[in-house]
C-alpha positions as a Markdown table, in Angstrom:
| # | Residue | x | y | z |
|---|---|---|---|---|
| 1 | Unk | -8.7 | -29.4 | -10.7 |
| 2 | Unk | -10.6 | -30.8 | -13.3 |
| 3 | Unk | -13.2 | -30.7 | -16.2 |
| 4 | Unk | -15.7 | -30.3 | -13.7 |
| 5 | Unk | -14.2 | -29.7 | -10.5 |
| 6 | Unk | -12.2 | -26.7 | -9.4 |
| 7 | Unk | -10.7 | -25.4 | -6.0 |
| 8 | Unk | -12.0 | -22.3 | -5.1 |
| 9 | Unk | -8.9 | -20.1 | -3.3 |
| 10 | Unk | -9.9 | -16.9 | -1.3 |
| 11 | Unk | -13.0 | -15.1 | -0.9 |
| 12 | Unk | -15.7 | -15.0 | -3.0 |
| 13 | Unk | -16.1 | -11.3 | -2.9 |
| 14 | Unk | -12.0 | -10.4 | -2.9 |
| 15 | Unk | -11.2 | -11.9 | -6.4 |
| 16 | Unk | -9.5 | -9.4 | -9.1 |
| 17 | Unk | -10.7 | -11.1 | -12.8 |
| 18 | Unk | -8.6 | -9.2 | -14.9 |
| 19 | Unk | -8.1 | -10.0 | -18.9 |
| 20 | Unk | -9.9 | -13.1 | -18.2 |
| 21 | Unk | -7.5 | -14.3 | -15.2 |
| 22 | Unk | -8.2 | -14.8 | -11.6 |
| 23 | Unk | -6.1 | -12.9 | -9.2 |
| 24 | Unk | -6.4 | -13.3 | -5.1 |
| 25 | Unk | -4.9 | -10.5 | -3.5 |
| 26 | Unk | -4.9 | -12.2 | -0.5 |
| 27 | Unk | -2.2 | -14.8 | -2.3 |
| 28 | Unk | -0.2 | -11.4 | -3.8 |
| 29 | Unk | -0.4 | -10.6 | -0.2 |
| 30 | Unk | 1.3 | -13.7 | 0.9 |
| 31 | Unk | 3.9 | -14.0 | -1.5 |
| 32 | Unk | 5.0 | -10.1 | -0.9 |
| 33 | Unk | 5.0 | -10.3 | 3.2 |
| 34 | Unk | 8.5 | -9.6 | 4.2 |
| 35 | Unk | 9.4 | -8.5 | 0.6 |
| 36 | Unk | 7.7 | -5.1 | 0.3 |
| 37 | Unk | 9.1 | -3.0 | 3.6 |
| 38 | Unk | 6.4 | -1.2 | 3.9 |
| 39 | Unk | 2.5 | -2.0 | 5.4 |
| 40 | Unk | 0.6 | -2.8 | 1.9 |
| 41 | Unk | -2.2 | -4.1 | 0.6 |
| 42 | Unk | -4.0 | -5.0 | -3.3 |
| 43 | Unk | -6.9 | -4.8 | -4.7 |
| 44 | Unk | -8.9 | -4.1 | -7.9 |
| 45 | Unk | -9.4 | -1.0 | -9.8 |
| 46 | Unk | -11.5 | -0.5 | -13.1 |
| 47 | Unk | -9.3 | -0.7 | -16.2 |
| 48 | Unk | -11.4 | 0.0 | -19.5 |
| 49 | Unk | -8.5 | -2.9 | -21.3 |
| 50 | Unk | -8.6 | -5.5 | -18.6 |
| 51 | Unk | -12.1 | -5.1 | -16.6 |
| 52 | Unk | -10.2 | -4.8 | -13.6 |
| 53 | Unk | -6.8 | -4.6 | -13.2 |
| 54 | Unk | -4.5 | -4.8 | -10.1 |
| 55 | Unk | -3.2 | -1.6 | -7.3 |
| 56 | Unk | -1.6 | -2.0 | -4.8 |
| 57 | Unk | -1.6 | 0.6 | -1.4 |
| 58 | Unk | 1.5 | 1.4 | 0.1 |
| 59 | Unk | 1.8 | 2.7 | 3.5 |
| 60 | Unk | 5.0 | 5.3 | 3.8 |
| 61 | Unk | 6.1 | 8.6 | 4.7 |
| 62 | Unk | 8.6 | 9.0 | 1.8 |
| 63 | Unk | 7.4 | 10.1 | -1.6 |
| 64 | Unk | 6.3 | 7.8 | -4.2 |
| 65 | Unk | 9.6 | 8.5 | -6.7 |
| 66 | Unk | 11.4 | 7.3 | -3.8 |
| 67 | Unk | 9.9 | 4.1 | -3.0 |
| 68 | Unk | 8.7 | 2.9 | -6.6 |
| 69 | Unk | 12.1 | 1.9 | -8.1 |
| 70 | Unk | 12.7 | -0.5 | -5.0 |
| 71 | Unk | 9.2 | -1.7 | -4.2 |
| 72 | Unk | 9.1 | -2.4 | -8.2 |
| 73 | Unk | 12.2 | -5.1 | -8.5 |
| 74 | Unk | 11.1 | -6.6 | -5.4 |
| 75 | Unk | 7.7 | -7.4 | -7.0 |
| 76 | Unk | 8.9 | -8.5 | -10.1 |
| 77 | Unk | 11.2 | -11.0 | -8.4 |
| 78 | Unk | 8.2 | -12.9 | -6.7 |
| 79 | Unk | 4.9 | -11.9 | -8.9 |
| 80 | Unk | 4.0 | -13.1 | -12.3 |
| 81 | Unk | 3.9 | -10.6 | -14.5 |
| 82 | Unk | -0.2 | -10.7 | -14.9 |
| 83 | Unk | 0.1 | -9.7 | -11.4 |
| 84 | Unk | 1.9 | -6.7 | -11.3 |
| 85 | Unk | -0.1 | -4.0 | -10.3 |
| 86 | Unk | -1.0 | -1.1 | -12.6 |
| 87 | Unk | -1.5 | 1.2 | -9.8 |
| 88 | Unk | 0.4 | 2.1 | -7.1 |
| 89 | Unk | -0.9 | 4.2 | -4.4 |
| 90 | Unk | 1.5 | 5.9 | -1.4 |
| 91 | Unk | -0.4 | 6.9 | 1.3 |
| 92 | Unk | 0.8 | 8.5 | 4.6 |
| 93 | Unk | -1.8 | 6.2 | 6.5 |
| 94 | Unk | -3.9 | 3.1 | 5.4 |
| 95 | Unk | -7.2 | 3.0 | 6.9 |
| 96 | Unk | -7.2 | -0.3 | 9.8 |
| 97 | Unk | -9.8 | -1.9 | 11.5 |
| 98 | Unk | -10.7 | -1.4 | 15.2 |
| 99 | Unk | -8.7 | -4.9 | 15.4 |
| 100 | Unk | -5.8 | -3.4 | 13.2 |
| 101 | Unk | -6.6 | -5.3 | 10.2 |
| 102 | Unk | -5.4 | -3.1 | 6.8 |
């Protein structure tokens, strides 16, 4: 906010910090619900460039050739480009929560 103040967004322990930049997937999350048609989630892999750099986990039956060209324009119309994931990961079935939570 300022020299000596700052607004802390997200949780502490779900921050990417990749090339020296802050990343919530929880806000990556927000901005792509209702864009992406599929269930989804981000988070951080290891990237020996970046420290960490972002992935994101599709949930979808169809193969990952299939869905990559579409689920790629959509996030380049509503991400910046230092949030673009460098992973992308098509499973059949994400993992949930007893509550349902990805």
């Amino acid at each position: 906010m300022d020299d000596t103040h700052f607004r802390w967004l997200g949780r502490f322990d779900n921050v990417i910090l990749s090339g020296g930049k802050k990343i919530f997937p929880e806000q990556l999350e927000a901005k792509t619900a209702g864009i992406i048609p599929y269930p989804h989630y981000f988070t951080a892999i290891a990237d020996p460039v970046l420290g960490q750099a972002v992935m994101l986990a599709l949930e979808t039956d169809l193969p990952h050739d299939e869905v990559m060209p579409e689920v790629m324009d959509r996030l380049m119309a509503v991400l910046h480009p230092h949030e673009w994931p460098r992973r992308v990961l098509a499973v059949r079935k994400i993992e949930r929560t007893a509550s349902g939570k990805l």
